[in-house]
N, C-alpha and C positions, 0 to 999 in steps of 0.2 A: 504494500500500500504506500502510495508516494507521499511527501508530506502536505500536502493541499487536500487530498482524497480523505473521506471516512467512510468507513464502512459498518450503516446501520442494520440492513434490510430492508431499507424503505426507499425511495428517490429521490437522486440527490438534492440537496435543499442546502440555503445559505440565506443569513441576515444581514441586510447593510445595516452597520450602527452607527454610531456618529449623534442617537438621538435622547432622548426623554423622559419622563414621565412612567408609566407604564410599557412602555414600551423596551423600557431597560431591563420590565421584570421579563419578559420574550428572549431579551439577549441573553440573560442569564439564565434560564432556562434550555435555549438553543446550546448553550455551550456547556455547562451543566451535564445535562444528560445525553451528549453528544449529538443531536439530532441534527446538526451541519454543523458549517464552520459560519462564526461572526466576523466579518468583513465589513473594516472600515476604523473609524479612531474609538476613545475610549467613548462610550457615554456621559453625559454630563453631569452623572449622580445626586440628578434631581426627582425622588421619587417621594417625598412625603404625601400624604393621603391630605385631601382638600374639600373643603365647600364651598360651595361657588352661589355668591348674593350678589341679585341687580340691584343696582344704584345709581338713577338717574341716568336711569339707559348707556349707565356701564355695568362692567361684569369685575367683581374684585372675589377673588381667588385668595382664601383662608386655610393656613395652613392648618388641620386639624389633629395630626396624629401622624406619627414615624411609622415606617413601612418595611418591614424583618420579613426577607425571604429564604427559606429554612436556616431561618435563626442568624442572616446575615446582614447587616446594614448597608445598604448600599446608597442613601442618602450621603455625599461629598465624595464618595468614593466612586460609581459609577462601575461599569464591565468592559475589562480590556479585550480587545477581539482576539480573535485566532490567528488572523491575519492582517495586520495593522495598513491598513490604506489610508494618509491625508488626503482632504480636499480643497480645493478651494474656496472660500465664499463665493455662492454664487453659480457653481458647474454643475448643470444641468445636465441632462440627457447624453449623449456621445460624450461631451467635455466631462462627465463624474468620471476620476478616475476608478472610484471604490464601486459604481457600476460595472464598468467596463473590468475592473477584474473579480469580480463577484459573477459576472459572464463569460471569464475566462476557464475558473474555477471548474465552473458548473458545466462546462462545455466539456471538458477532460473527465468527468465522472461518470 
């Protein structure tokens, strides 16, 4: 098995990271229990749990409670990928370069 490849039994799959929220609990999960490789930088290890009050036809986002996934904080810490791709502010589609090897990846599996 080469080092980009994993071998679940299932097809092939991969996460571009670089993001969020919830979405950070996905990367760590994706990497975690092996189910692809996370492709791209680390997360922004902003995951605490929120409520969300309109106010004057805005939206203010309350931070309500820390967010422990099995038993690990990932609030300031964030998930390193498997395979670290920077990008640029701003690259989009062809120019993402963490796309374009995230379709590299995927293409050799």
């Amino acid at each position: 098995m080469g080092q980009n490849e994993l071998q679940t039994g299932l097809n092939p799959r991969g996460k571009v990271s670089g993001t969020r929220s919830g979405k950070e609990i996905l990367a760590y999960g994706f990497k975690k229990y092996r189910l692809g490789e996370v492709i791209g930088s680390r997360t922004e290890g902003a995951v605490l749990a929120a409520t969300a009050f309109l106010i004057d036809g805005g939206l203010l986002l309350l931070a309500v409670g820390d967010v422990q996934v099995d038993g690990e904080r990932l609030e300031g810490v964030g998930v390193a990928p498997t395979i670290e791709v920077q990008a640029e502010p701003g690259s989009t589609g062809l120019d993402d370069p963490q796309l374009n090897r995230a379709i590299a990846v995927l293409s050799v599996a």
